[in-house]
C-alpha positions as CSV (number, residue, x, y, z in Angstrom):
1,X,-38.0,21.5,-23.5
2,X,-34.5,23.3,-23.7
3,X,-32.1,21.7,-25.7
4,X,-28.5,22.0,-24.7
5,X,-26.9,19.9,-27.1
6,X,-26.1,21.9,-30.0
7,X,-24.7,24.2,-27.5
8,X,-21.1,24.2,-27.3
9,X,-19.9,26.1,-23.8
10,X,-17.1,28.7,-24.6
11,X,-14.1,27.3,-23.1
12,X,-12.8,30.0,-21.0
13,X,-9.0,28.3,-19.1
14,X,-8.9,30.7,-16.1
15,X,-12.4,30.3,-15.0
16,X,-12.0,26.5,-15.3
17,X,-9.0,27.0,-13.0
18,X,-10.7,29.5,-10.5
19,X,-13.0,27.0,-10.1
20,X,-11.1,23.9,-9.5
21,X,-9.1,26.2,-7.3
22,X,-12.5,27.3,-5.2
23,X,-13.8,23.3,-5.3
24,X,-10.4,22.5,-3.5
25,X,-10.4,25.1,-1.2
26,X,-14.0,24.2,0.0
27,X,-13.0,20.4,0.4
28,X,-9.8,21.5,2.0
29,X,-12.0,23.8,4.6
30,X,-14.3,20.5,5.0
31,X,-11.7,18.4,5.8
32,X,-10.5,21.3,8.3
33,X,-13.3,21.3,9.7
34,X,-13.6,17.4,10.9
35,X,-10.8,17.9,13.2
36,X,-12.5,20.0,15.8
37,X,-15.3,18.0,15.8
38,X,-13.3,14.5,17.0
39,X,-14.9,13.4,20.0
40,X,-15.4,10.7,22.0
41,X,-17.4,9.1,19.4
42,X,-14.6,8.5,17.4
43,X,-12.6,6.9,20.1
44,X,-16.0,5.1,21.3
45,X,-16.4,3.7,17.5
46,X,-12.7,2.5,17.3
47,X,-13.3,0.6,20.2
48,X,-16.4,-1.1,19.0
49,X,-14.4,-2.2,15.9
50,X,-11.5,-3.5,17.8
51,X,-13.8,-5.4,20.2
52,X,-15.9,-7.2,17.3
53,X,-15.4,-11.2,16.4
54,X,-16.7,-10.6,13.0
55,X,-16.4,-8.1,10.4
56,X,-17.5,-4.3,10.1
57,X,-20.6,-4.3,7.4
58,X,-21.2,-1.1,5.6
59,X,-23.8,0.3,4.3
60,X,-25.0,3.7,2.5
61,X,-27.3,4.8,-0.3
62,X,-26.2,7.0,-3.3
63,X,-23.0,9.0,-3.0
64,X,-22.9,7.6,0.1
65,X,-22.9,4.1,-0.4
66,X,-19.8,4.8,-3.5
67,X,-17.6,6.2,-0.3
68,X,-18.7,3.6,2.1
69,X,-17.8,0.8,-0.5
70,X,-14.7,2.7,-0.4
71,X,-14.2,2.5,3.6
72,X,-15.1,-0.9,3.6
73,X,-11.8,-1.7,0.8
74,X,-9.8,0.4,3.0
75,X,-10.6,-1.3,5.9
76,X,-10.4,-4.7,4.5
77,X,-7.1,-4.0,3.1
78,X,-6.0,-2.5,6.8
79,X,-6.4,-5.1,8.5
80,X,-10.3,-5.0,9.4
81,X,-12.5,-7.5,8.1
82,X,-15.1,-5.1,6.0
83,X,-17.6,-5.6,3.2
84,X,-20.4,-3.2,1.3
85,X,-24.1,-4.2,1.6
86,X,-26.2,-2.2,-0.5
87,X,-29.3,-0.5,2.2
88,X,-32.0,-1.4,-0.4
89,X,-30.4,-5.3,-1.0
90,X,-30.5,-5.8,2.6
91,X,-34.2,-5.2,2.7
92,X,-34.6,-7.7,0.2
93,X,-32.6,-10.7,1.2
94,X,-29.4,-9.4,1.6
95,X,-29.4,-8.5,5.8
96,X,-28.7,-12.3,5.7
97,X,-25.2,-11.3,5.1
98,X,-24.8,-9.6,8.9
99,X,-24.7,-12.0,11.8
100,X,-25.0,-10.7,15.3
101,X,-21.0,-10.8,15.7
102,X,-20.9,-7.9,13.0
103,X,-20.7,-4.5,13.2
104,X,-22.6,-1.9,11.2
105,X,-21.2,1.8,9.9
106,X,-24.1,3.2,8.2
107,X,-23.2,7.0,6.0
108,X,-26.0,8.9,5.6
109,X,-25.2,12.7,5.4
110,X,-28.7,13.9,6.4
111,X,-28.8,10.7,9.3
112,X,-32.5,10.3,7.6
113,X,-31.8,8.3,4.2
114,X,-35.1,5.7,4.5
115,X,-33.5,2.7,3.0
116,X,-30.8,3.2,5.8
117,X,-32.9,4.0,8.6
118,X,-35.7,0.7,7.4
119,X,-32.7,-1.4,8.5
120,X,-32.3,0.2,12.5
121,X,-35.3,-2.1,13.9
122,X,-33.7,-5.3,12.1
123,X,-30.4,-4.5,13.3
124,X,-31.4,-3.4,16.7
125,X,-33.3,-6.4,17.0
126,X,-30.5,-8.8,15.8
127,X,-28.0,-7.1,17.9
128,X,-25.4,-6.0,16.1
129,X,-24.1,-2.4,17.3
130,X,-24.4,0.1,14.8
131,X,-21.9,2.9,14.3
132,X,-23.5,6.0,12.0
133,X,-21.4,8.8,10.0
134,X,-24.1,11.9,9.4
135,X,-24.0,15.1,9.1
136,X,-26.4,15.7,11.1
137,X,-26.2,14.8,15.2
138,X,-29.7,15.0,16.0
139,X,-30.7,12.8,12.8
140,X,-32.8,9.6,13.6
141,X,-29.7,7.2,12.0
142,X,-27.1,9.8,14.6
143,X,-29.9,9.4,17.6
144,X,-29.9,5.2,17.5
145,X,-26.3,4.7,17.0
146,X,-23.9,3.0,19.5
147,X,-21.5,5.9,18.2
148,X,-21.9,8.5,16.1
149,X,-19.3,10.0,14.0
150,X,-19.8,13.5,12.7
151,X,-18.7,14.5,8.9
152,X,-21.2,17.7,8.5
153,X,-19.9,20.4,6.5
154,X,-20.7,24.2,6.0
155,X,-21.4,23.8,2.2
156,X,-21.4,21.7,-0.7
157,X,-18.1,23.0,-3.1
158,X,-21.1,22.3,-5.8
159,X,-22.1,26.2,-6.7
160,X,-26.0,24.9,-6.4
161,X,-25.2,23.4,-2.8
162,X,-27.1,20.4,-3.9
163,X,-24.6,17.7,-5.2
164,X,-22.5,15.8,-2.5
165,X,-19.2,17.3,-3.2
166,X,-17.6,18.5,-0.3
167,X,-19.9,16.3,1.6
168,X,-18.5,12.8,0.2
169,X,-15.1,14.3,0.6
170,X,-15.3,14.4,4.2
171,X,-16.4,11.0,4.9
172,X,-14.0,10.0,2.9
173,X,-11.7,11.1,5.0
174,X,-13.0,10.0,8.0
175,X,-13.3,6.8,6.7
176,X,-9.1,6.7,6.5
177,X,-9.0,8.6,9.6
178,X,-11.2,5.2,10.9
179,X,-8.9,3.1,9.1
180,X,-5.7,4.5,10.1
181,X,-6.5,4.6,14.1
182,X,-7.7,0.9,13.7
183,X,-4.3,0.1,11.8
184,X,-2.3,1.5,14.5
185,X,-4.0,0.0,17.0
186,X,-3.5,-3.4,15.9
187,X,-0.1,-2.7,15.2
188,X,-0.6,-3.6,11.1
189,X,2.6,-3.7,9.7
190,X,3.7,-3.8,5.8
191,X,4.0,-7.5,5.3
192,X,0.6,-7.6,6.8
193,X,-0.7,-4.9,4.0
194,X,1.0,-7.0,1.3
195,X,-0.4,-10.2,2.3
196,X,-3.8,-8.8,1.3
197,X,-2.2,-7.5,-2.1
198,X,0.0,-10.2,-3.0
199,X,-1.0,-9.8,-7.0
200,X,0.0,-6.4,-7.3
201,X,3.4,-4.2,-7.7
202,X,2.6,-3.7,-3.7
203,X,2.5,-7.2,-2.1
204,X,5.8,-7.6,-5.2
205,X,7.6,-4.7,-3.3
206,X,6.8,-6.0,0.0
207,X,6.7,-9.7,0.0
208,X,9.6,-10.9,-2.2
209,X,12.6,-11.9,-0.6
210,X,16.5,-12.0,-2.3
211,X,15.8,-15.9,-2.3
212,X,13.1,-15.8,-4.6
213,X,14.8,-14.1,-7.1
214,X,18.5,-14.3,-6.9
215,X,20.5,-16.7,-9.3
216,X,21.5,-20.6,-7.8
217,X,24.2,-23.6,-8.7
218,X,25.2,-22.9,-12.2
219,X,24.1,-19.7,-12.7
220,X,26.0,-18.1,-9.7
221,X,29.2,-16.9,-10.5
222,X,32.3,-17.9,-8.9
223,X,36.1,-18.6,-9.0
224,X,38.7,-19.5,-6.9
225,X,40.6,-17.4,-4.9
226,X,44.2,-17.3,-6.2
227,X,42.9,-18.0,-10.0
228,X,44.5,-15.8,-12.9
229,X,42.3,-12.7,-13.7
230,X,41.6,-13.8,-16.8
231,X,39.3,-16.8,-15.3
232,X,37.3,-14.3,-13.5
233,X,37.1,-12.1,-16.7
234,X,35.9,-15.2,-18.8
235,X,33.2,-16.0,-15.4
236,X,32.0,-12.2,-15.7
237,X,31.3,-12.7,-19.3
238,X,29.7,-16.4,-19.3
239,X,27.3,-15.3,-16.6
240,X,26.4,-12.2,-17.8
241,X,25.7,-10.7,-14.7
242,X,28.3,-7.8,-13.7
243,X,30.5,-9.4,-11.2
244,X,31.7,-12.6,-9.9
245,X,32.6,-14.2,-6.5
246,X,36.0,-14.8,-5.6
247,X,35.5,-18.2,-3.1
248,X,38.0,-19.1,-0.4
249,X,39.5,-22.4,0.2
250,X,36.8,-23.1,3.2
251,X,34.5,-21.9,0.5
252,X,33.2,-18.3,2.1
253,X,33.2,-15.3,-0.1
254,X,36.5,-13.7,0.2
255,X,35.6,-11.3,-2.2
256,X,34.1,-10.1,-5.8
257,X,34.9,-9.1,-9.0
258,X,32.7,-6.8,-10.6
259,X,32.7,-4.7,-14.2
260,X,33.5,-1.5,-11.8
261,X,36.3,-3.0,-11.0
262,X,37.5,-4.1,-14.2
263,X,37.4,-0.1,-15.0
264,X,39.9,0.7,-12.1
265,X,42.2,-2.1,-13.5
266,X,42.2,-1.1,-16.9
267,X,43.1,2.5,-15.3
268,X,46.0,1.4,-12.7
269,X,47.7,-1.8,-15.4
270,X,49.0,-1.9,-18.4
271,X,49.7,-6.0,-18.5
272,X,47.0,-8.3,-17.2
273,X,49.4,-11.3,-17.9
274,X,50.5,-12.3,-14.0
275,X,47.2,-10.7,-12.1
276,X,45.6,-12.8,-10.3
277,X,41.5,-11.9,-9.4
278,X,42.8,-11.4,-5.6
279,X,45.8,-8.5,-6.6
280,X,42.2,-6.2,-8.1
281,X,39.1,-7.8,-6.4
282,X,36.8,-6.1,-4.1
283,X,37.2,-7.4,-0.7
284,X,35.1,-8.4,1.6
285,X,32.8,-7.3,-1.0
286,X,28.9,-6.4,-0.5
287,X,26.7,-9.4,0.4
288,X,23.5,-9.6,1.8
289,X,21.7,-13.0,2.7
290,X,18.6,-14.6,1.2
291,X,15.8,-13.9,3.6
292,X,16.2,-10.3,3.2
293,X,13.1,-8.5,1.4
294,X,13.9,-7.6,-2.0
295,X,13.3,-4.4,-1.3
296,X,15.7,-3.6,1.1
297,X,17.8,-5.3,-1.4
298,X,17.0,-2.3,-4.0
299,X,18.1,0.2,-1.7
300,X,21.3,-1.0,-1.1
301,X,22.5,-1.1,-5.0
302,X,21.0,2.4,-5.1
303,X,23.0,3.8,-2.0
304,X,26.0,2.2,-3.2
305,X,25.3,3.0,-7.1
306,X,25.8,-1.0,-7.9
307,X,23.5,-3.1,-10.3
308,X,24.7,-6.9,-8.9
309,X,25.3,-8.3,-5.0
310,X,26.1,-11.6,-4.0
311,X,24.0,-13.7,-1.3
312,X,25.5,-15.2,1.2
313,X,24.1,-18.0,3.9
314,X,24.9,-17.3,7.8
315,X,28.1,-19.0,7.5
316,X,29.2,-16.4,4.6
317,X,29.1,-19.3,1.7
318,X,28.3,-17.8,-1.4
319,X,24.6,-18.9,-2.2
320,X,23.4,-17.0,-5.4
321,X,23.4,-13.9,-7.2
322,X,21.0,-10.9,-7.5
323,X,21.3,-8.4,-10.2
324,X,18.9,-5.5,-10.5
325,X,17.7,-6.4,-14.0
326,X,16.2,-9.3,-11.8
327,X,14.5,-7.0,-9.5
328,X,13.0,-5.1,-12.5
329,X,11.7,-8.1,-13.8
330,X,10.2,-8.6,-11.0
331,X,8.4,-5.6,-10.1
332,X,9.9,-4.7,-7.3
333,X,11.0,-1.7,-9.3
């Protein structure tokens, strides 16, 4: 029996890079590759999805099944209903899962994986179409598919040409290609994604609006148009936030007071004594109102290099304020 483990491989650094350099560039030919061999089965299997009631069930053993667990997140998270089923489960119990309504995508790069191919007569006889992603066209899994989707490749990037490498990678990518066309179709837009990520920095990004985060009543800063800059000085510093509000007499924002402004006084006067907050203020003043995503609200201080805006109702009261230290609290950041 040989024993490799008090054998320590010399570490050589540009033969560990030549090969990660060849692994790429046979993945990269693999994916190349797919392209010319889009069909009609592609088209035919993105219509089958589109026309099902239920959900797509996937299924694949080995390597295969990791990347079709993959797909199936993917298209769950794209706006297809999707789940995994493990080929060997659903022999045992687990084909309970698919109803007739369902569609099945079975990987199998030889098209002749047994625990896939046991399932065709149940599925066959239950009715569910069946959608297959081999290597191989003529394979039995290829042959007794409603659509076949090709993801053959020349070569493993595995020196050996025995471990799924380059193999994996292309279903992989036709998996997104799958998921992509399907997303387009349906028109899938980003508040759709983030509904199905609402925990993470994502659905944060995509779902939160100025009103969830901005500052209300006593924590919004304000004063009266026509008050003595001082008031507006003594706001800026009780609120903490980098600028006030400067409120008209019918109570819309007539303009704002910020710490970049307090700069360009201190530059232009040498006695603060008789300003008043409407001789320096901003005016009209950024606003933006409070059903505007959060987002959009980060790239507007960023084009206009400001940390603080003021929100504003249709009727341009003054209705809270939103500071980016809020927005990076948050996570929208």
């Amino acid at each position: 029996m040989n024993d490799h483990s008090s054998t320590t491989p010399t570490i050589n650094a540009a033969a560990l890079r030549e090969s990660a350099q060849r692994t790429l560039g046979l993945e990269r030919d693999a994916i190349d590759a797919l392209i010319a061999h889009l069909d009609g089965g592609f088209a035919h299997a993105c219509e089958l999805i589109l026309g099902c009631k239920g959900r797509v069930v996937v299924t694949g053993m080995g390597k295969s099944g990791h990347i079709g667990s993959k797909i199936a997140a993917t298209l769950a998270s794209t706006g297809t209903p999707a789940f995994f089923v493990h080929p060997g489960e659903a022999s045992h119990g687990d084909l309970g899962m698919i109803t007739p309504g369902d569609i099945v995508l079975a990987l199998s790069n030889s098209g002749e994986t047994a625990e896939v191919t046991a399932l065709l007569p149940l599925l066959k006889r239950m009715g569910a179409p069946l959608i297959s992603m081999t290597g191989r066209p003529a394979s039995t899994l290829a042959r007794h598919a409603d659509a076949h989707l090709y993801a053959g490749v020349e070569r493993e990037a595995c020196p050996l040409d025995l471990a799924p490498t380059s193999s994996t990678t292309a279903a992989l990518a036709l998996g997104d290609a799958l998921a992509v066309a399907l997303l387009e179709a349906r028109g899938f837009t980003a508040e759709d994604f983030a509904l199905s990520h609402p925990g993470g920095s994502l659905g944060k990004r995509l779902l939160l609006t100025v009103g969830d985060l901005m500052h209300t009543d006593k924590r919004l800063p304000q004063v009266p148009q026509g008050c003595p800059l001082r008031d507006a000085l003594l706001e800026i510093t009780r609120q903490g936030l980098g600028f006030t509000c400067v409120v008209a007499n019918d109570g819309t924002l007539a303009g704002v007071y910020t710490d970049g402004d307090l700069r360009r006084t201190l530059d232009r006067y040498q006695d603060f004594t008789n300003l008043s907050v409407d001789d320096v203020m901003t005016s009209p003043g950024l606003r933006i109102q409070a059903d505007i995503l959060a987002a959009e609200a980060v790239r507007i201080m960023e084009d206009n290099r400001i940390t603080a805006l003021a929100v504003v109702d249709k009727d341009s009261h003054p209705v809270g304020a939103l500071h980016m230290h809020d927005l990076l609290t948050a996570g929208v950041i």
